[in-house]
N, CA, C, O and CB atoms as a CASP TS submission, in Angstrom:
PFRMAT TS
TARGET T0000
AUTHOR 0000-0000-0000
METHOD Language model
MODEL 1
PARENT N/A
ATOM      1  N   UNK     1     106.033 102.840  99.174  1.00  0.00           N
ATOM      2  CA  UNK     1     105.194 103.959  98.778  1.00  0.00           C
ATOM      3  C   UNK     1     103.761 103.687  99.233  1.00  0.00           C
ATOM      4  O   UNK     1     103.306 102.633  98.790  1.00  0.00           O
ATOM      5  CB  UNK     1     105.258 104.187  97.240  1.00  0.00           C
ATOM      6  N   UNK     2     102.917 104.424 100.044  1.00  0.00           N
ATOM      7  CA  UNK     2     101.709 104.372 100.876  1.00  0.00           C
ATOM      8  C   UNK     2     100.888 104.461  99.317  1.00  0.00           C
ATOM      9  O   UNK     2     101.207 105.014  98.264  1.00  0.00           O
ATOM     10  CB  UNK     2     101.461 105.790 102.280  1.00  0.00           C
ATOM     11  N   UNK     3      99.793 103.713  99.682  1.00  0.00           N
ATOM     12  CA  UNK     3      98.815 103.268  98.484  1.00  0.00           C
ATOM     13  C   UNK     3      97.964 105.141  98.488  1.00  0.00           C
ATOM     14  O   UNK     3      98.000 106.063  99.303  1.00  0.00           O
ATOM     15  CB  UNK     3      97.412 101.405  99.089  1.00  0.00           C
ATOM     16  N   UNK     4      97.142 104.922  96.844  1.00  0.00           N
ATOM     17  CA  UNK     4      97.208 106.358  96.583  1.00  0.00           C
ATOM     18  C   UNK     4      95.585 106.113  96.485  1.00  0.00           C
ATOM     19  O   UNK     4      95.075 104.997  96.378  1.00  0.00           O
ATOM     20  CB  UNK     4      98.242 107.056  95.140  1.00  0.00           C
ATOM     21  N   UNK     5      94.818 107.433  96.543  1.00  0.00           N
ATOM     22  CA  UNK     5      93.296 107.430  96.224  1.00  0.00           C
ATOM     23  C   UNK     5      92.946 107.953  95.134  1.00  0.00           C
ATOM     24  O   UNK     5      93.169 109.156  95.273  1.00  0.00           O
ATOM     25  CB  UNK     5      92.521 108.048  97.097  1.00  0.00           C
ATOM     26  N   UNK     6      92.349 107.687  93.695  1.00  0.00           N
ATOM     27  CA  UNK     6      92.108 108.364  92.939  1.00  0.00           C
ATOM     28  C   UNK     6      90.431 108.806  92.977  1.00  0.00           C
ATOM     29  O   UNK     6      89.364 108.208  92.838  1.00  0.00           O
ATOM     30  CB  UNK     6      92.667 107.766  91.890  1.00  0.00           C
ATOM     31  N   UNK     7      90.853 110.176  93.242  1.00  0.00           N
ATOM     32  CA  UNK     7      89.527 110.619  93.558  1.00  0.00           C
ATOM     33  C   UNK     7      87.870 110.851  92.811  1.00  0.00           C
ATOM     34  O   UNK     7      86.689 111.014  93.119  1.00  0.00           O
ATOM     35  CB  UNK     7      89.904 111.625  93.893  1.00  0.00           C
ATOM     36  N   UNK     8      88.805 110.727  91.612  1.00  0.00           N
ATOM     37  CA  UNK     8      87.620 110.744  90.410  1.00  0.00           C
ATOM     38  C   UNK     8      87.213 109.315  90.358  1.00  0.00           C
ATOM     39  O   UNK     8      86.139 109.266  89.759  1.00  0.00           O
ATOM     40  CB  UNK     8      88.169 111.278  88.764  1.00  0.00           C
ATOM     41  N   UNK     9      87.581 108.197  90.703  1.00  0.00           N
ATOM     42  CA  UNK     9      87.010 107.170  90.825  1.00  0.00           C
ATOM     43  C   UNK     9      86.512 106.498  92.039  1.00  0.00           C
ATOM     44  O   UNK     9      85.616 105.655  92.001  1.00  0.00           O
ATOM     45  CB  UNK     9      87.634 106.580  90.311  1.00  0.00           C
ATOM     46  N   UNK    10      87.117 106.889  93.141  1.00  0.00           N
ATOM     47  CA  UNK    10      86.723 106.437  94.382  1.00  0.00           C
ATOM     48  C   UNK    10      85.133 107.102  94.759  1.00  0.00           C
ATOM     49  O   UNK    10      84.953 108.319  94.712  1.00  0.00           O
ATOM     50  CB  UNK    10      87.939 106.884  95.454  1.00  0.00           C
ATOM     51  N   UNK    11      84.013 106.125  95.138  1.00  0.00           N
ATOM     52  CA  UNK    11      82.600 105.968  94.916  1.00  0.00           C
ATOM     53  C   UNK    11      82.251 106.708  96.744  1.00  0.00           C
ATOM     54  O   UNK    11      81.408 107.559  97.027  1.00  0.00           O
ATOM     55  CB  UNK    11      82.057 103.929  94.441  1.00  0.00           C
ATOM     56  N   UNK    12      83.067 106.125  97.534  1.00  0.00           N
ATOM     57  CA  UNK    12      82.927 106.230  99.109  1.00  0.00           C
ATOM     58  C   UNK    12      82.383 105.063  99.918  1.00  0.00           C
ATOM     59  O   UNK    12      81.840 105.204 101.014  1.00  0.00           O
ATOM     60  CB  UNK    12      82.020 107.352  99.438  1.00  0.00           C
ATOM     61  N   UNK    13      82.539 104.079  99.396  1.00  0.00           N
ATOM     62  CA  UNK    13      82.221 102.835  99.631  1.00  0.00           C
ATOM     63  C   UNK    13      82.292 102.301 100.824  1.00  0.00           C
ATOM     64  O   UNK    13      81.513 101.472 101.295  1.00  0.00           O
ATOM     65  CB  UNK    13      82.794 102.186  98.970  1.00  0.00           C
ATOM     66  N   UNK    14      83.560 102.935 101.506  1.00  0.00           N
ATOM     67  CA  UNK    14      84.343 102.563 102.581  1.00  0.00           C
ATOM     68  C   UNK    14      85.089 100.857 102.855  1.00  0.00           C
ATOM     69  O   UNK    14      85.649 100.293 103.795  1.00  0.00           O
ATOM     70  CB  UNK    14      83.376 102.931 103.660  1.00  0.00           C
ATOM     71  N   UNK    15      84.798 100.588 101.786  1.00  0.00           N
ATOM     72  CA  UNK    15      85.237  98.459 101.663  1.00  0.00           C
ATOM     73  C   UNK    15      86.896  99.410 101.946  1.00  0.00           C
ATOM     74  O   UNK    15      87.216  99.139 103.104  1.00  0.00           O
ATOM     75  CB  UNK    15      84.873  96.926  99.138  1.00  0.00           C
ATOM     76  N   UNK    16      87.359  99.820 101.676  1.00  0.00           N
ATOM     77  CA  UNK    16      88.765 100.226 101.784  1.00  0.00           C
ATOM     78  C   UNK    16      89.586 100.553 103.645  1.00  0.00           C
ATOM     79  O   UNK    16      90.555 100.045 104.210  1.00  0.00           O
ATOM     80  CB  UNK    16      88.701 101.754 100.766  1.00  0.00           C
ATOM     81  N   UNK    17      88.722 101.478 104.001  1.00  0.00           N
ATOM     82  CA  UNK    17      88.684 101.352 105.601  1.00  0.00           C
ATOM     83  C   UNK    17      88.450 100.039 106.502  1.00  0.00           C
ATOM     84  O   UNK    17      88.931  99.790 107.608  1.00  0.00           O
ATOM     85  CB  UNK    17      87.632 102.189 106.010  1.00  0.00           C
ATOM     86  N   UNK    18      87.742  99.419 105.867  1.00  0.00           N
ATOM     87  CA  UNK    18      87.314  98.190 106.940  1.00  0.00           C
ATOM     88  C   UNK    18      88.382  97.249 106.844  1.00  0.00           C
ATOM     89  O   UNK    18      88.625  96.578 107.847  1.00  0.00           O
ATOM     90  CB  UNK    18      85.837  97.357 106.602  1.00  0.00           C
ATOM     91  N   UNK    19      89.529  96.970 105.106  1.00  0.00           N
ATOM     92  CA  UNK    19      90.021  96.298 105.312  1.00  0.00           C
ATOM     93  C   UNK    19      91.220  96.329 105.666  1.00  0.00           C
ATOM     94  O   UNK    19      91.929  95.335 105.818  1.00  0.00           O
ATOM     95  CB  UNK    19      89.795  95.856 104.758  1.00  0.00           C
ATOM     96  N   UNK    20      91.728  98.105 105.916  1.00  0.00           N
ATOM     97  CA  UNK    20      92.894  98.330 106.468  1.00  0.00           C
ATOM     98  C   UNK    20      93.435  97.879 107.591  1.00  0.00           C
ATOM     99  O   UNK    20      92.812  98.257 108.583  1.00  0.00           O
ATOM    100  CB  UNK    20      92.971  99.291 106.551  1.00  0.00           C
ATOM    101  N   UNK    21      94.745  96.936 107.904  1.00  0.00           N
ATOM    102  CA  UNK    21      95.020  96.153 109.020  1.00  0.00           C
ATOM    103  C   UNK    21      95.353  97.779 109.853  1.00  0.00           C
ATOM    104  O   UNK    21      94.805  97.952 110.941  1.00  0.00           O
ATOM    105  CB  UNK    21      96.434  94.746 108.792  1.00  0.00           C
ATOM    106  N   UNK    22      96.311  98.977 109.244  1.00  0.00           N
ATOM    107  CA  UNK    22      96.387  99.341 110.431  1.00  0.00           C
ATOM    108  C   UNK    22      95.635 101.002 110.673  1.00  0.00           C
ATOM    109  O   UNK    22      96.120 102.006 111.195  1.00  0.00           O
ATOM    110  CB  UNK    22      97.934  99.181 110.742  1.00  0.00           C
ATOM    111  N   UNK    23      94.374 100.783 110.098  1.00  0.00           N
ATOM    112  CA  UNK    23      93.618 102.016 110.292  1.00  0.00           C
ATOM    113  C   UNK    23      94.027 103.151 109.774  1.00  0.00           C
ATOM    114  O   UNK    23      93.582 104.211 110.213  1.00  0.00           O
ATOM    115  CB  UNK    23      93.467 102.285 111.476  1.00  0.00           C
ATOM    116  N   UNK    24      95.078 103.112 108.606  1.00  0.00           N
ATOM    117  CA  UNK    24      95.473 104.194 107.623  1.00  0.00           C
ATOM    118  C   UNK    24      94.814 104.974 106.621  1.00  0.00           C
ATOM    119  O   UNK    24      95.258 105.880 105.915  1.00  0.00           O
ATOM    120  CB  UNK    24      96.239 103.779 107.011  1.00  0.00           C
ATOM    121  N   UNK    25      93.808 104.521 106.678  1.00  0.00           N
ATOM    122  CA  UNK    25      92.462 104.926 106.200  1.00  0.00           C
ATOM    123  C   UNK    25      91.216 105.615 106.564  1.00  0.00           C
ATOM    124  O   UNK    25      90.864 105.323 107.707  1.00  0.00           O
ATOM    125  CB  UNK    25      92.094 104.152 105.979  1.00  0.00           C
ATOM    126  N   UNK    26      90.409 106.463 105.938  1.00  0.00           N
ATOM    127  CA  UNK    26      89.614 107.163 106.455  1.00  0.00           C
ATOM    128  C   UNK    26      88.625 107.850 105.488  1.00  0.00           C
ATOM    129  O   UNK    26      88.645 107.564 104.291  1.00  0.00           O
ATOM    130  CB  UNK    26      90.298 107.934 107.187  1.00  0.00           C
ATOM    131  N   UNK    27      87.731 108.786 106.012  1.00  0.00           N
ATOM    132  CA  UNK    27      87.075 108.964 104.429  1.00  0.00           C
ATOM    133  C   UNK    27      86.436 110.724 105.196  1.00  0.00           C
ATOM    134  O   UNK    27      85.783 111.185 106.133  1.00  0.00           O
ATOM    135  CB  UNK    27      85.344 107.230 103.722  1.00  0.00           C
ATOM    136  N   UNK    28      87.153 111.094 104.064  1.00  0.00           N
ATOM    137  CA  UNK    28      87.077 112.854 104.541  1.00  0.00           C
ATOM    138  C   UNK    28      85.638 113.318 104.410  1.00  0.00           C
ATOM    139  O   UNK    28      84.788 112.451 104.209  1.00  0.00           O
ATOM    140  CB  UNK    28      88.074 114.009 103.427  1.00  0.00           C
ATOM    141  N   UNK    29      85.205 114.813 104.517  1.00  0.00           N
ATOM    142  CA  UNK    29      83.959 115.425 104.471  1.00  0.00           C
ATOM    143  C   UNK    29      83.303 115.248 103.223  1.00  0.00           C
ATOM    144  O   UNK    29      82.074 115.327 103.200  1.00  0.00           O
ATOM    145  CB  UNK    29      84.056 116.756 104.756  1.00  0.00           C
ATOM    146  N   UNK    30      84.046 114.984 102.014  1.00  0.00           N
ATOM    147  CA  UNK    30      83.296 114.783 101.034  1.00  0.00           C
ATOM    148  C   UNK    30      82.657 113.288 100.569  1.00  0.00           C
ATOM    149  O   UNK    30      81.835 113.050  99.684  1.00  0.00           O
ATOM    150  CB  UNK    30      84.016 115.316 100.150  1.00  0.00           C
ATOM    151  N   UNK    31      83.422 112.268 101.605  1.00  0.00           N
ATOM    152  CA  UNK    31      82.808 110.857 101.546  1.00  0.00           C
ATOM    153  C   UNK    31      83.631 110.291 100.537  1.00  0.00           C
ATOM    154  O   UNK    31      83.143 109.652  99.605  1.00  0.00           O
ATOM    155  CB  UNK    31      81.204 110.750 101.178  1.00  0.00           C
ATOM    156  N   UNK    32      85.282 110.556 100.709  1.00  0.00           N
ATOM    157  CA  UNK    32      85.830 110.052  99.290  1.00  0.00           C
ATOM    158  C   UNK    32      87.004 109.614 100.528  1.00  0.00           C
ATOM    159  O   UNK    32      86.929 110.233 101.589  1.00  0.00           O
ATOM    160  CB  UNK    32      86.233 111.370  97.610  1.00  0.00           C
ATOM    161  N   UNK    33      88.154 108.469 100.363  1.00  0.00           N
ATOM    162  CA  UNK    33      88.643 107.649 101.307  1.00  0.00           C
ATOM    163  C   UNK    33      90.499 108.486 100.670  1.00  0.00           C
ATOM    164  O   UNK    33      91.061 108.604  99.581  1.00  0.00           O
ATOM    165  CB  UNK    33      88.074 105.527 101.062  1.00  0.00           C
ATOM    166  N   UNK    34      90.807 108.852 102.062  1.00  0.00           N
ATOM    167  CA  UNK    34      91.826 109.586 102.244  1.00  0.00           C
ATOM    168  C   UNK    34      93.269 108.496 102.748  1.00  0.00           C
ATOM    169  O   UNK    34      92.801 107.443 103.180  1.00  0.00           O
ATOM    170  CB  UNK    34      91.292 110.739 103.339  1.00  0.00           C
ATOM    171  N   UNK    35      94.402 108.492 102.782  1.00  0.00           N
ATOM    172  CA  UNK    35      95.348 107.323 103.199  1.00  0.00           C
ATOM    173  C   UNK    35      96.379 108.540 103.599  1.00  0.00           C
ATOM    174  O   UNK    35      96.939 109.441 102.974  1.00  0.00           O
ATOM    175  CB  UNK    35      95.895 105.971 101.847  1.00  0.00           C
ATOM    176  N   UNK    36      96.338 108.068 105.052  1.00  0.00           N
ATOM    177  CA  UNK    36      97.404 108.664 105.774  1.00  0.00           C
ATOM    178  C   UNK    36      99.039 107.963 105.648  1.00  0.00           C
ATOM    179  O   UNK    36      99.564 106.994 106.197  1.00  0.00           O
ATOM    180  CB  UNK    36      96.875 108.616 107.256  1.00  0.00           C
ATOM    181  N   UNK    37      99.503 108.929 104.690  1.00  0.00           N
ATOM    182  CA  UNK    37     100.731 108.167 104.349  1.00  0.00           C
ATOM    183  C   UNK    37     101.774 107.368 105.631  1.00  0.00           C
ATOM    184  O   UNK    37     102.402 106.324 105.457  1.00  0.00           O
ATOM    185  CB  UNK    37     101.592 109.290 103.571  1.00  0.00           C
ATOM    186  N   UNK    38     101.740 108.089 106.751  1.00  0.00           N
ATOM    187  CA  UNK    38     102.592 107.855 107.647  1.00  0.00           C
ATOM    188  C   UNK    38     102.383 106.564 108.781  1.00  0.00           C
ATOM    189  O   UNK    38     102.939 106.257 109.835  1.00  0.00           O
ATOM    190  CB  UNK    38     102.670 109.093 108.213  1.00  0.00           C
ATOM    191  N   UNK    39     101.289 106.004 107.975  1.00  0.00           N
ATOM    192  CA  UNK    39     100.584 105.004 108.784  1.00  0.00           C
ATOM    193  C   UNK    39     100.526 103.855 107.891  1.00  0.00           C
ATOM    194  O   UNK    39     100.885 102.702 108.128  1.00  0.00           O
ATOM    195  CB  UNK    39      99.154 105.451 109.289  1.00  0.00           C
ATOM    196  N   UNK    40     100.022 104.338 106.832  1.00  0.00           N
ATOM    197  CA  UNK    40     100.688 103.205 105.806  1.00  0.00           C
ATOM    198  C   UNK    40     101.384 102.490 105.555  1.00  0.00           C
ATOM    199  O   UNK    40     102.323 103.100 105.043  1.00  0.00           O
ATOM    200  CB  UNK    40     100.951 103.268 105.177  1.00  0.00           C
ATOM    201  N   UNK    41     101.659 101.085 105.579  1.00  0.00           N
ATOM    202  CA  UNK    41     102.428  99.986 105.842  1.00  0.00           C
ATOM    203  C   UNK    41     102.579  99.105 104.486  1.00  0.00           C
ATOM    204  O   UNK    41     102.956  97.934 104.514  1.00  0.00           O
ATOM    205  CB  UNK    41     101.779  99.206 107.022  1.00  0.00           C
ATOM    206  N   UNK    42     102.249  99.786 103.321  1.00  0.00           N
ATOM    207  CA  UNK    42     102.233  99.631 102.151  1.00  0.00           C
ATOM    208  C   UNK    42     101.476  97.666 101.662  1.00  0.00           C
ATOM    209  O   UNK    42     102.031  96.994 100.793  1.00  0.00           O
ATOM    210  CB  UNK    42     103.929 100.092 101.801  1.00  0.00           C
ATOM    211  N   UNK    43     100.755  97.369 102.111  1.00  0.00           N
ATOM    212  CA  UNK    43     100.427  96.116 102.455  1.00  0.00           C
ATOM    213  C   UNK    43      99.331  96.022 101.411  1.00  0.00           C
ATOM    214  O   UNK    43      99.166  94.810 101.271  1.00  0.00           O
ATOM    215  CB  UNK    43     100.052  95.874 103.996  1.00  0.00           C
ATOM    216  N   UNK    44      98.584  96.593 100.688  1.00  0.00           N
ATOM    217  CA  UNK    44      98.126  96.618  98.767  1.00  0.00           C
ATOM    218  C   UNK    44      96.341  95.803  99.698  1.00  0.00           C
ATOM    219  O   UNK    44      95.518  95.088  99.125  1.00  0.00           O
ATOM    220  CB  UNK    44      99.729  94.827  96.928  1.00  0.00           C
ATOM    221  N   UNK    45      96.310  96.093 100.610  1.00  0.00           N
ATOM    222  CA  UNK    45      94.878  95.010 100.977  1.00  0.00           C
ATOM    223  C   UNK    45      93.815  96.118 100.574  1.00  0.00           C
ATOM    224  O   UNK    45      92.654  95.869 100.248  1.00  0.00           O
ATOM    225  CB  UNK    45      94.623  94.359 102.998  1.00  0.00           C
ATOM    226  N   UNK    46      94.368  97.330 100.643  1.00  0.00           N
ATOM    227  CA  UNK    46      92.710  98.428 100.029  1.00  0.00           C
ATOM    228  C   UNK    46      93.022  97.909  98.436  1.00  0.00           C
ATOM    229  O   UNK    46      92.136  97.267  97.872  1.00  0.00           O
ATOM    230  CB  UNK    46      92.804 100.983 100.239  1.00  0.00           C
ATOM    231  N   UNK    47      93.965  98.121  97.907  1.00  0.00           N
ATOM    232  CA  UNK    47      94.014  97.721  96.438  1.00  0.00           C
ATOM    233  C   UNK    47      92.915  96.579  96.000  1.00  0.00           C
ATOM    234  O   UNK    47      92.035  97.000  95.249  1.00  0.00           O
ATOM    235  CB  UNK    47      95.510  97.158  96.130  1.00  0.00           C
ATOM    236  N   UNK    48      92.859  95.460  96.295  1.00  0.00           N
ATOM    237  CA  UNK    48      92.526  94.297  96.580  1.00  0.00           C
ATOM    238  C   UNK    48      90.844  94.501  96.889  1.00  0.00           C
ATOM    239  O   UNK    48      89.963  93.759  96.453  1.00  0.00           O
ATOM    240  CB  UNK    48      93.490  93.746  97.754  1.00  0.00           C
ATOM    241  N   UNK    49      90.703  95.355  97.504  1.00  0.00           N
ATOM    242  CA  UNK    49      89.165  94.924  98.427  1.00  0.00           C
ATOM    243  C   UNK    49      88.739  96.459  97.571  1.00  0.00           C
ATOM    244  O   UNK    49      87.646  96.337  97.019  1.00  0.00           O
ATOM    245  CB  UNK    49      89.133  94.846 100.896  1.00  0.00           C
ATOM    246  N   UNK    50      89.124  97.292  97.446  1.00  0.00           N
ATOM    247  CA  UNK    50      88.773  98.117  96.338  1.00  0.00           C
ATOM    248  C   UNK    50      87.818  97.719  94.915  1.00  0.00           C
ATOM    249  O   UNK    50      88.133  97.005  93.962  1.00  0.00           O
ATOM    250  CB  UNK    50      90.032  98.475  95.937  1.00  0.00           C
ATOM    251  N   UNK    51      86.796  98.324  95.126  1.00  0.00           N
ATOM    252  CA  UNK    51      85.351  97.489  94.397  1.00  0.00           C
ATOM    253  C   UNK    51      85.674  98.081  92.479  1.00  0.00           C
ATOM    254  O   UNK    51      85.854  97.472  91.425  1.00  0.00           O
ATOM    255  CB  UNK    51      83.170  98.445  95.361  1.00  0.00           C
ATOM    256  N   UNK    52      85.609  99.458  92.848  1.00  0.00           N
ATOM    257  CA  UNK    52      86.152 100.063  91.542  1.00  0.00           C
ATOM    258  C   UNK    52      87.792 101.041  91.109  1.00  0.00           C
ATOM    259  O   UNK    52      88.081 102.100  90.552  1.00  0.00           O
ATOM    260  CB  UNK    52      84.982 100.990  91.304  1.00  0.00           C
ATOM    261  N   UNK    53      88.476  99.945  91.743  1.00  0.00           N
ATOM    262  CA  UNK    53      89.499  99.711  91.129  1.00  0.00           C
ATOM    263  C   UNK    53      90.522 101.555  91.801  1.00  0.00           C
ATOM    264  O   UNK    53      91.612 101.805  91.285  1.00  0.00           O
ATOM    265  CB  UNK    53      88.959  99.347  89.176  1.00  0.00           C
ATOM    266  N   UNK    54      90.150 102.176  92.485  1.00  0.00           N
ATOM    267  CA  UNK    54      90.347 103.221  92.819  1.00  0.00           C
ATOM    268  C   UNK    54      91.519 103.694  93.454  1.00  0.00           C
ATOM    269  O   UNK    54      91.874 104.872  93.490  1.00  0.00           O
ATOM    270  CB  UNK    54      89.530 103.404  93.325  1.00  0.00           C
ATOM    271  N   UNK    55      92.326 102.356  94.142  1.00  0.00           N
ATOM    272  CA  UNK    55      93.753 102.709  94.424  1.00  0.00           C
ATOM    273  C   UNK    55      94.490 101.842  94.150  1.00  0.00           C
ATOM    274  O   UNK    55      94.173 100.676  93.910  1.00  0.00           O
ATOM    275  CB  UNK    55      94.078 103.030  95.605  1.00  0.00           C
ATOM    276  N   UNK    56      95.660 102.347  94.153  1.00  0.00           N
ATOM    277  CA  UNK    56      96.820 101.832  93.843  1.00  0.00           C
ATOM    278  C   UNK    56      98.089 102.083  94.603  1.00  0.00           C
ATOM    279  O   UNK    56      98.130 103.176  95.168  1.00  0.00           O
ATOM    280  CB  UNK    56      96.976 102.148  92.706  1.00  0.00           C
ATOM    281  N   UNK    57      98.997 101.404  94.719  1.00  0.00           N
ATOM    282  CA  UNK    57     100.278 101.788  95.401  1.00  0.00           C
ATOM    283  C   UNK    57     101.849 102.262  94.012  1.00  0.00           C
ATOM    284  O   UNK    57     103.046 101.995  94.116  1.00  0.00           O
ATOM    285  CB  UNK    57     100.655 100.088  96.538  1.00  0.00           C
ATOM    286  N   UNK    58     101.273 102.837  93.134  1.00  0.00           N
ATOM    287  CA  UNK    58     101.845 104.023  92.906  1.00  0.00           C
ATOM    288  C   UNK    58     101.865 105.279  92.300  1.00  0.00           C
ATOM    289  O   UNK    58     102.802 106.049  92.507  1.00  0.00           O
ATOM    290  CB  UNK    58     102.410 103.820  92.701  1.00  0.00           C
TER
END
């Protein structure tokens, strides 16, 4: 299951993009970090490097 963004908590930090190994990540017009499920390799490293706690893989 591709890791999820909760949007009411995600700040726009971008620590989540930088640490994606395979660039499944991104951060839409409103500056809040989007996860392209189909690219997602379910690998929990935004979880991890995620400052306020904002995603999760489920």
């Amino acid at each position: 299951m591709p890791a999820i963004v909760n949007k009411d908590l995600c700040t726009g930090c971008g620590a989540c993009v930088d640490s994606c190994p395979v660039e499944a990540i991104s951060m839409n017009d409103k500056d809040l970090a989007v996860v392209d499920p189909d690219t997602c390799v379910d690998c929990g490293d935004c979880v991890d490097t995620c400052p306020v706690d904002a995603i999760s893989m489920s």
